[in-house]
VMD Tcl script that builds the backbone (N, CA, C; Angstrom):
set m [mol new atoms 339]
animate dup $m
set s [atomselect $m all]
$s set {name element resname resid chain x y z} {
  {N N UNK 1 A -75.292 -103.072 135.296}
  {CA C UNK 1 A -74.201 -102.476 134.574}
  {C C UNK 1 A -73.176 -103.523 134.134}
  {N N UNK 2 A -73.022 -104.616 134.931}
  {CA C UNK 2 A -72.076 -105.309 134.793}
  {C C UNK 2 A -72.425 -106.817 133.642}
  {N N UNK 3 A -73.378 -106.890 133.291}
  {CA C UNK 3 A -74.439 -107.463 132.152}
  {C C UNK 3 A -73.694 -106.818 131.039}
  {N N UNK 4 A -73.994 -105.482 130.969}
  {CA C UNK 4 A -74.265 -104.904 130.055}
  {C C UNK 4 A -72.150 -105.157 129.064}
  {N N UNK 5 A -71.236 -104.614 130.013}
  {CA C UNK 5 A -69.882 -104.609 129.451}
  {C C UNK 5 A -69.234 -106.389 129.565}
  {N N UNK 6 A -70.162 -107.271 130.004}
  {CA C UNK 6 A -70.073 -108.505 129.790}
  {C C UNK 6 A -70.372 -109.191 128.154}
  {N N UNK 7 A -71.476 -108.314 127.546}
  {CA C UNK 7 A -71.675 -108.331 126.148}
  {C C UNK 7 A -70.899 -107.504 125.123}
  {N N UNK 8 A -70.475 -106.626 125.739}
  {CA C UNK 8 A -69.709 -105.192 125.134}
  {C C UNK 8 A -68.534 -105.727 124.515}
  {N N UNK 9 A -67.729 -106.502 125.189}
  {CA C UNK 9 A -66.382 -107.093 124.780}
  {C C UNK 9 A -66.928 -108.367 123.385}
  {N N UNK 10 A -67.366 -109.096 123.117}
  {CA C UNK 10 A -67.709 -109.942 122.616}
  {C C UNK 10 A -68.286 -109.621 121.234}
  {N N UNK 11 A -69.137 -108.895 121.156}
  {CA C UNK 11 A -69.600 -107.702 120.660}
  {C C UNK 11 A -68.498 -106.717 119.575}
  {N N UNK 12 A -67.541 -106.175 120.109}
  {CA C UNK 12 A -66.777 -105.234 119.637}
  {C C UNK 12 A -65.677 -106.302 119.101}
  {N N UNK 13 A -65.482 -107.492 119.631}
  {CA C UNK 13 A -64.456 -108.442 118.977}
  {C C UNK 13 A -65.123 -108.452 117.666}
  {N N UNK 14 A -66.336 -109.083 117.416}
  {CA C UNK 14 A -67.190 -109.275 116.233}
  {C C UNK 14 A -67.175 -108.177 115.184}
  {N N UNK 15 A -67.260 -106.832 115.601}
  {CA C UNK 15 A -67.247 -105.592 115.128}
  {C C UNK 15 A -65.724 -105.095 114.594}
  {N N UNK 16 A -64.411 -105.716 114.856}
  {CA C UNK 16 A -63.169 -105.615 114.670}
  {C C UNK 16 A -62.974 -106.883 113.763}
  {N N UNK 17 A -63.325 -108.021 114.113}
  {CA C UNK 17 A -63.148 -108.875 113.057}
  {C C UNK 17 A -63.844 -108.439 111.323}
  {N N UNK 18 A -65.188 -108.438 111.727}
  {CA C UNK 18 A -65.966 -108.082 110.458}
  {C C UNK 18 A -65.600 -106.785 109.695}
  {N N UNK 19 A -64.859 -105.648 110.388}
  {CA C UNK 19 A -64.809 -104.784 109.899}
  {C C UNK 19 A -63.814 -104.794 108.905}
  {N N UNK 20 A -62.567 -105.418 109.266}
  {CA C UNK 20 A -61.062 -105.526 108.427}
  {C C UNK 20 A -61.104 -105.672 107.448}
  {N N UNK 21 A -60.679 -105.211 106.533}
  {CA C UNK 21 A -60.922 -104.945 104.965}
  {C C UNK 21 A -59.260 -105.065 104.316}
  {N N UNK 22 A -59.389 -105.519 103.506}
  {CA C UNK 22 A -57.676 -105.758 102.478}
  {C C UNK 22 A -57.365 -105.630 101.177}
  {N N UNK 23 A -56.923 -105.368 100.694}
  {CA C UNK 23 A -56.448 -104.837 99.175}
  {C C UNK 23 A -56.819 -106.145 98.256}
  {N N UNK 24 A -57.697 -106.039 97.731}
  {CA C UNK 24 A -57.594 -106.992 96.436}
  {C C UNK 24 A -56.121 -107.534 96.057}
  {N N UNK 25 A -56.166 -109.008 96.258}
  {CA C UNK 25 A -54.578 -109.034 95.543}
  {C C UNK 25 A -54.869 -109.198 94.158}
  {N N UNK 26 A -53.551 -109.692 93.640}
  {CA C UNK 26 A -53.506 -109.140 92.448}
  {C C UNK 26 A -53.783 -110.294 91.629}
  {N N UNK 27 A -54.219 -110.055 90.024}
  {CA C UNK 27 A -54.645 -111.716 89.376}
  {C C UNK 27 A -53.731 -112.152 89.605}
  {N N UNK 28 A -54.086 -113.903 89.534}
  {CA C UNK 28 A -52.786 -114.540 89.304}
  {C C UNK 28 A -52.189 -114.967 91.072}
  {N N UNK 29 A -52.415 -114.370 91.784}
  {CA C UNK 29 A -51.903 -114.172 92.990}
  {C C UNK 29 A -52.611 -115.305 94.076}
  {N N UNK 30 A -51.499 -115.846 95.082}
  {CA C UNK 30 A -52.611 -116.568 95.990}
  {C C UNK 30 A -53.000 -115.161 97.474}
  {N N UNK 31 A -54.099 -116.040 98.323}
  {CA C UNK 31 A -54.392 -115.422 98.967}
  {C C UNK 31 A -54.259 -116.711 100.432}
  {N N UNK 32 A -54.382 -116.569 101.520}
  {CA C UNK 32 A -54.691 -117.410 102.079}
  {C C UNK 32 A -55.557 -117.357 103.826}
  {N N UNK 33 A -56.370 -117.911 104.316}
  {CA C UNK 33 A -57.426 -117.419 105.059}
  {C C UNK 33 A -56.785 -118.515 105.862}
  {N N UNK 34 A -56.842 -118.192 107.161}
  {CA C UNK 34 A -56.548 -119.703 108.427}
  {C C UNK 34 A -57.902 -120.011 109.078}
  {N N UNK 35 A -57.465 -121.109 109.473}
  {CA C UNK 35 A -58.625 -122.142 110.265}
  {C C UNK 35 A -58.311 -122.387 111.723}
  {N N UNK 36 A -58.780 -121.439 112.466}
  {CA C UNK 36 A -58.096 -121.639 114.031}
  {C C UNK 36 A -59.451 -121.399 114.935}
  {N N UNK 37 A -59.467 -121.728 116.245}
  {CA C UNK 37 A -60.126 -121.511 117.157}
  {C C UNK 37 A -61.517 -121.462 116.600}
  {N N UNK 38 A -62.142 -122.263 115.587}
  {CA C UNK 38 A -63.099 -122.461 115.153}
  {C C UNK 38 A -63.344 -121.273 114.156}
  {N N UNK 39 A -62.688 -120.802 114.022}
  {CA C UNK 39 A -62.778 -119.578 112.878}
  {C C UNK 39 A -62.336 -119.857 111.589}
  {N N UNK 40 A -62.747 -118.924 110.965}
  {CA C UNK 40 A -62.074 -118.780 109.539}
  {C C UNK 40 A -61.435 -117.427 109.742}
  {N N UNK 41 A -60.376 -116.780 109.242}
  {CA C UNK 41 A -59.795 -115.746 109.719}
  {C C UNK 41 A -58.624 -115.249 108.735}
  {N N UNK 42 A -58.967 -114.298 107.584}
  {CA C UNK 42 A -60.247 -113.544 107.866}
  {C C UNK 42 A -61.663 -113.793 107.964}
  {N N UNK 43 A -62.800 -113.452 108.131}
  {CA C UNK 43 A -64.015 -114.267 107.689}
  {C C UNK 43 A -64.240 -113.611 106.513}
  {N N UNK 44 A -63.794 -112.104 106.207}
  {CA C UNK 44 A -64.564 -111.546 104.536}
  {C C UNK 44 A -63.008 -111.172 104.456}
  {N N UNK 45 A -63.013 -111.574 102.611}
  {CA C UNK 45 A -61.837 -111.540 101.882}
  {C C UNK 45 A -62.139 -110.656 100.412}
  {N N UNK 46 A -61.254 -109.821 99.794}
  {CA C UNK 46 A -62.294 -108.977 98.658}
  {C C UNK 46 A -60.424 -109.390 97.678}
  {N N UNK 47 A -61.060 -110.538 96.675}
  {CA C UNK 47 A -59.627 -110.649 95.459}
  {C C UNK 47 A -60.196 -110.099 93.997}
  {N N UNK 48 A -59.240 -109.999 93.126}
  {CA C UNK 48 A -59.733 -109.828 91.924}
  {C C UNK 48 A -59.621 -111.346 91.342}
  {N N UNK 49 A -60.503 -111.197 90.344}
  {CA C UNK 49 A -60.850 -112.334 89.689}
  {C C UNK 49 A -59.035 -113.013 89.129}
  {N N UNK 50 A -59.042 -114.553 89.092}
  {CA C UNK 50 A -57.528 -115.228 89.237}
  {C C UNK 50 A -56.759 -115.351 89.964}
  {N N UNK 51 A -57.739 -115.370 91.141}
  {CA C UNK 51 A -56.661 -115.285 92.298}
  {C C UNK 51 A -57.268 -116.835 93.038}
  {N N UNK 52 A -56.380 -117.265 93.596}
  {CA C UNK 52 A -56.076 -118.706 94.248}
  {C C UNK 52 A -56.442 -118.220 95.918}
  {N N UNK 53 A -57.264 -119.098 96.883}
  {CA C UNK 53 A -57.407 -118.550 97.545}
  {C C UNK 53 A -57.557 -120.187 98.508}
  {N N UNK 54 A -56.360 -120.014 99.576}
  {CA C UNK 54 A -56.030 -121.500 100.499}
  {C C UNK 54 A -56.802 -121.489 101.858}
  {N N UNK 55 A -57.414 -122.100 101.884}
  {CA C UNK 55 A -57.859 -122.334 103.080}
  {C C UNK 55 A -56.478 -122.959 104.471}
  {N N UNK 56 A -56.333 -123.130 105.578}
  {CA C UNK 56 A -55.204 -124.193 106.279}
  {C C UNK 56 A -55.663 -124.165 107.743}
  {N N UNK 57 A -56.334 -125.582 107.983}
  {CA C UNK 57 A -56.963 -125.825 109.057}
  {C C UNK 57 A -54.999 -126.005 110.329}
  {N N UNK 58 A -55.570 -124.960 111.211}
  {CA C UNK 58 A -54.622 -124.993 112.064}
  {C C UNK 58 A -55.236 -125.508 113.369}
  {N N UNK 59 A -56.405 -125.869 113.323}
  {CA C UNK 59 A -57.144 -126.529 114.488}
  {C C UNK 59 A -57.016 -128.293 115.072}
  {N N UNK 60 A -57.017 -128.640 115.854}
  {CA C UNK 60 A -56.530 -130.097 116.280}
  {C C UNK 60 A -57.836 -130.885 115.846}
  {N N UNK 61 A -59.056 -130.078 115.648}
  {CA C UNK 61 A -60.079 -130.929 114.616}
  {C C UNK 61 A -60.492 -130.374 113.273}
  {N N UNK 62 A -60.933 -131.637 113.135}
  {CA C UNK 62 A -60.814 -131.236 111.529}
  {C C UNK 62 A -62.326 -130.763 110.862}
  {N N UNK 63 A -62.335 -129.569 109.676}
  {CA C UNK 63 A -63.208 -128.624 108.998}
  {C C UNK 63 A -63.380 -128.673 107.777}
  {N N UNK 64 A -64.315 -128.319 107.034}
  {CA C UNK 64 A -64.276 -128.653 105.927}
  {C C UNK 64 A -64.349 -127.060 104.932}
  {N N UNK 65 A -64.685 -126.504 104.163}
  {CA C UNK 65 A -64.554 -125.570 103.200}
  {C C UNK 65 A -65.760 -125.945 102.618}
  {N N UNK 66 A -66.684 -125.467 102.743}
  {CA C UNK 66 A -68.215 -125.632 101.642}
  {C C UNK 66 A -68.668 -124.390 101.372}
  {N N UNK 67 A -68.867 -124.205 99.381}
  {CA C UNK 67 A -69.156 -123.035 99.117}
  {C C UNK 67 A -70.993 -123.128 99.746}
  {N N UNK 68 A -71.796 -122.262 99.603}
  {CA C UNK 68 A -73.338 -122.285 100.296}
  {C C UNK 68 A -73.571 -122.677 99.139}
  {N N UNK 69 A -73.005 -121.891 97.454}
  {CA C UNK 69 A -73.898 -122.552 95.947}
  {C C UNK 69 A -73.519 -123.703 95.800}
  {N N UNK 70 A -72.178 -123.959 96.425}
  {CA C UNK 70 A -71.972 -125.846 95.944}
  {C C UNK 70 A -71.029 -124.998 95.056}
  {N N UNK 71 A -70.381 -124.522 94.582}
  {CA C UNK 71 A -68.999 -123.658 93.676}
  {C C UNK 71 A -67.863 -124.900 93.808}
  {N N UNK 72 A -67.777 -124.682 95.405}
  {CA C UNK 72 A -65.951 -125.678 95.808}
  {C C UNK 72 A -66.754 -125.786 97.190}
  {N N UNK 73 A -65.750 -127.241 97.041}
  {CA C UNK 73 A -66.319 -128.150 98.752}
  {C C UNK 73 A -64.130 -129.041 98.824}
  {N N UNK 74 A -64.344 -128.748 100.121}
  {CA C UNK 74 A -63.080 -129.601 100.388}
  {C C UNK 74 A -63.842 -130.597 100.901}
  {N N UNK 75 A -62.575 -131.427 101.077}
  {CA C UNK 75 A -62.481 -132.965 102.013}
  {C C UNK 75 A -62.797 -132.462 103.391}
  {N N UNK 76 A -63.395 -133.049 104.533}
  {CA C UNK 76 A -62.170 -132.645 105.569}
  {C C UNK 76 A -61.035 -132.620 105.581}
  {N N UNK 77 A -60.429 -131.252 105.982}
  {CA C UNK 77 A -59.144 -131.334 106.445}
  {C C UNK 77 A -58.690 -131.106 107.914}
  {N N UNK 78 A -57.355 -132.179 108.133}
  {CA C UNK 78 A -57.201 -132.624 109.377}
  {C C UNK 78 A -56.140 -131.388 109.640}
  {N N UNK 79 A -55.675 -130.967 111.312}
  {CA C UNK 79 A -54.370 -129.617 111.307}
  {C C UNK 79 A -53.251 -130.344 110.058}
  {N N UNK 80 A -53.132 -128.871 110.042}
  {CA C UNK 80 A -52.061 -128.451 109.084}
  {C C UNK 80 A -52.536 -129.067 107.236}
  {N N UNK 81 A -53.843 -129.100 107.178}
  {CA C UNK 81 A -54.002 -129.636 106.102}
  {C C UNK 81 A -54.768 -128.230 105.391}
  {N N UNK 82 A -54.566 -128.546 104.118}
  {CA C UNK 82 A -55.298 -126.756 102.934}
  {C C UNK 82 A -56.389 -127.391 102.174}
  {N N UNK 83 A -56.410 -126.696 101.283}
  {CA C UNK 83 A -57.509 -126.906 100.512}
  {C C UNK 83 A -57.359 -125.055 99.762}
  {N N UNK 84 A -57.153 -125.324 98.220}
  {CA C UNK 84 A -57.141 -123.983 97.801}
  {C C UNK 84 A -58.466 -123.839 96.445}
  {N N UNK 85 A -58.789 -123.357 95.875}
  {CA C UNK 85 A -59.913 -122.876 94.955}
  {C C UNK 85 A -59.240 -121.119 94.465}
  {N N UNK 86 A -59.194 -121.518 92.455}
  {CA C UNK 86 A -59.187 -120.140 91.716}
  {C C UNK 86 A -60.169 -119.668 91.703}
  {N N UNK 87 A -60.742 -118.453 92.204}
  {CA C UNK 87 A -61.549 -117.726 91.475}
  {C C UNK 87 A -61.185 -116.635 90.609}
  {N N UNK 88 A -62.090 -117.684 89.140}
  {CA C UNK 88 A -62.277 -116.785 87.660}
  {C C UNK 88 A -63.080 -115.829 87.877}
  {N N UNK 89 A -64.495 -116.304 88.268}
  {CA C UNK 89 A -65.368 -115.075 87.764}
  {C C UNK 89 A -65.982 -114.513 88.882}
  {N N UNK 90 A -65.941 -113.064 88.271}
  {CA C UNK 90 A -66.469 -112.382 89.774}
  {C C UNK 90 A -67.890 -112.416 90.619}
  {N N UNK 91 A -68.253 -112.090 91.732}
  {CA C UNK 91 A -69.235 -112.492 92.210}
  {C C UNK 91 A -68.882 -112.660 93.822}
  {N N UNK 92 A -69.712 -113.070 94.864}
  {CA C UNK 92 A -69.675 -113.179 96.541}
  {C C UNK 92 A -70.003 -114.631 96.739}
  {N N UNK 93 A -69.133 -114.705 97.180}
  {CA C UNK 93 A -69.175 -116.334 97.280}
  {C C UNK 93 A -68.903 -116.748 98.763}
  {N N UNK 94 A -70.113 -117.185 99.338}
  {CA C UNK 94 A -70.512 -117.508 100.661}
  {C C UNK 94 A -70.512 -118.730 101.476}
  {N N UNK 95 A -69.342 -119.110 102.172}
  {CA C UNK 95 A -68.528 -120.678 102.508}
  {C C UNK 95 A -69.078 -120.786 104.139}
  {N N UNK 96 A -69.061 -122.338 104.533}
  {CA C UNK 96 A -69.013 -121.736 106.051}
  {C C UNK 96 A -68.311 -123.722 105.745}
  {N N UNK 97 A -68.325 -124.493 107.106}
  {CA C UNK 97 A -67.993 -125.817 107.435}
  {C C UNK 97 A -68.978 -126.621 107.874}
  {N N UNK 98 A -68.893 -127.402 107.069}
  {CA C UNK 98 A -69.932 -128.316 107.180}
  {C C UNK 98 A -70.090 -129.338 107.892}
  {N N UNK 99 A -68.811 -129.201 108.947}
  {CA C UNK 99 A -69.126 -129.871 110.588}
  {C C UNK 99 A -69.483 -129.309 111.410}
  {N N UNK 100 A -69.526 -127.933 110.682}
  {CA C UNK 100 A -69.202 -126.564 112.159}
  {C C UNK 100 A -70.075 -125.610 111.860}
  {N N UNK 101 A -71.157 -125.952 111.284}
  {CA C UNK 101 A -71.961 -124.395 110.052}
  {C C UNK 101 A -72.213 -122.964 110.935}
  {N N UNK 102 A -71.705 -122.823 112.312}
  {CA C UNK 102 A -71.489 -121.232 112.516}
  {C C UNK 102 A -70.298 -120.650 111.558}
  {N N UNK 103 A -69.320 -121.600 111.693}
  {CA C UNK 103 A -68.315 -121.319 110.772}
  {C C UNK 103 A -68.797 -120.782 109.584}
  {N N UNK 104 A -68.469 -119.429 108.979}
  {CA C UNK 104 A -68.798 -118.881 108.155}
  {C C UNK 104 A -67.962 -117.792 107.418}
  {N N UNK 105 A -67.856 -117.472 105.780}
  {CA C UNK 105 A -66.477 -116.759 105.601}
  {C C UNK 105 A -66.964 -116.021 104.016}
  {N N UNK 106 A -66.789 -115.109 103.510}
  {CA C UNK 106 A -67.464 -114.600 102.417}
  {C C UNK 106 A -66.178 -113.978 101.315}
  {N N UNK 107 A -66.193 -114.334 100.394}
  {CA C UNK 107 A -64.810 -113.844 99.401}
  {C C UNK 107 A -65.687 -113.169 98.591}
  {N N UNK 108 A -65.244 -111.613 98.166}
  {CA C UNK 108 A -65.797 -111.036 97.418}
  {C C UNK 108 A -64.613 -110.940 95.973}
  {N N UNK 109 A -65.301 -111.570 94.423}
  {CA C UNK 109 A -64.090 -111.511 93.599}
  {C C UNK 109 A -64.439 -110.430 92.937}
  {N N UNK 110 A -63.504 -109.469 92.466}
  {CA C UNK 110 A -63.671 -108.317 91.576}
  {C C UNK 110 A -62.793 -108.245 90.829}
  {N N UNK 111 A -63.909 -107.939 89.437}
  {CA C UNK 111 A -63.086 -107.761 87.774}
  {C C UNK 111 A -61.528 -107.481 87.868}
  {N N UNK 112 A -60.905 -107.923 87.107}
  {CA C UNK 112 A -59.345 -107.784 86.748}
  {C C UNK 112 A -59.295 -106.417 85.047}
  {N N UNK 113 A -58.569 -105.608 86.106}
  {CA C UNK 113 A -58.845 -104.298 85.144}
  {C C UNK 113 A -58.120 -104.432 83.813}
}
mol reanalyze $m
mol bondsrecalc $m
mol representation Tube
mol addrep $m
């Protein structure tokens, strides 16, 4: 039994993170995702197309921003360092770190009405 609510917690963190969902901001608008405890956070982001979207490593090592198509790639960045990318056109665009590749984070862009 005690197996079992040892996975349960870990589990339901994953299930609360992934689930969180947020308002498209608006064109034109920034957005911005943090870099902590080896995370990206949020990990899924949903903007409309023109929106600016910052990465900001708050971690004491440093991460990088790599789209999976090759779209946008940062430098490493060291704490307290960003890295931002517009997205024009719409589409799912699938990032993780390319020191860290569990690190993983998905921006969904949608049409500007």
């Amino acid at each position: 039994m005690k197996i079992k609510s040892i996975f349960a917690m870990p589990l339901l963190l994953v299930v609360s993170v992934c689930a969180r969902s947020e308002a498209p901001a608006s064109p034109g608008s920034d957005a911005t995702i943090s870099i902590r405890e080896f995370m990206f956070a949020p990990t899924a982001m949903t903007v409309v197309a023109g929106t600016t979207v910052r990465w900001k490593n708050l971690d004491p090592e440093p991460h990088t921003v790599r789209s999976i198509d090759t779209d946008f790639r940062s430098d490493p960045l060291d704490q307290n360092d960003s890295f931002a990318f517009k997205f024009d056109k719409p589409g799912t665009y699938r990032y993780a770190c390319s020191i860290h590749p569990q690190m993983v984070g998905t921006i969904v862009v949608k049409a500007a009405n």
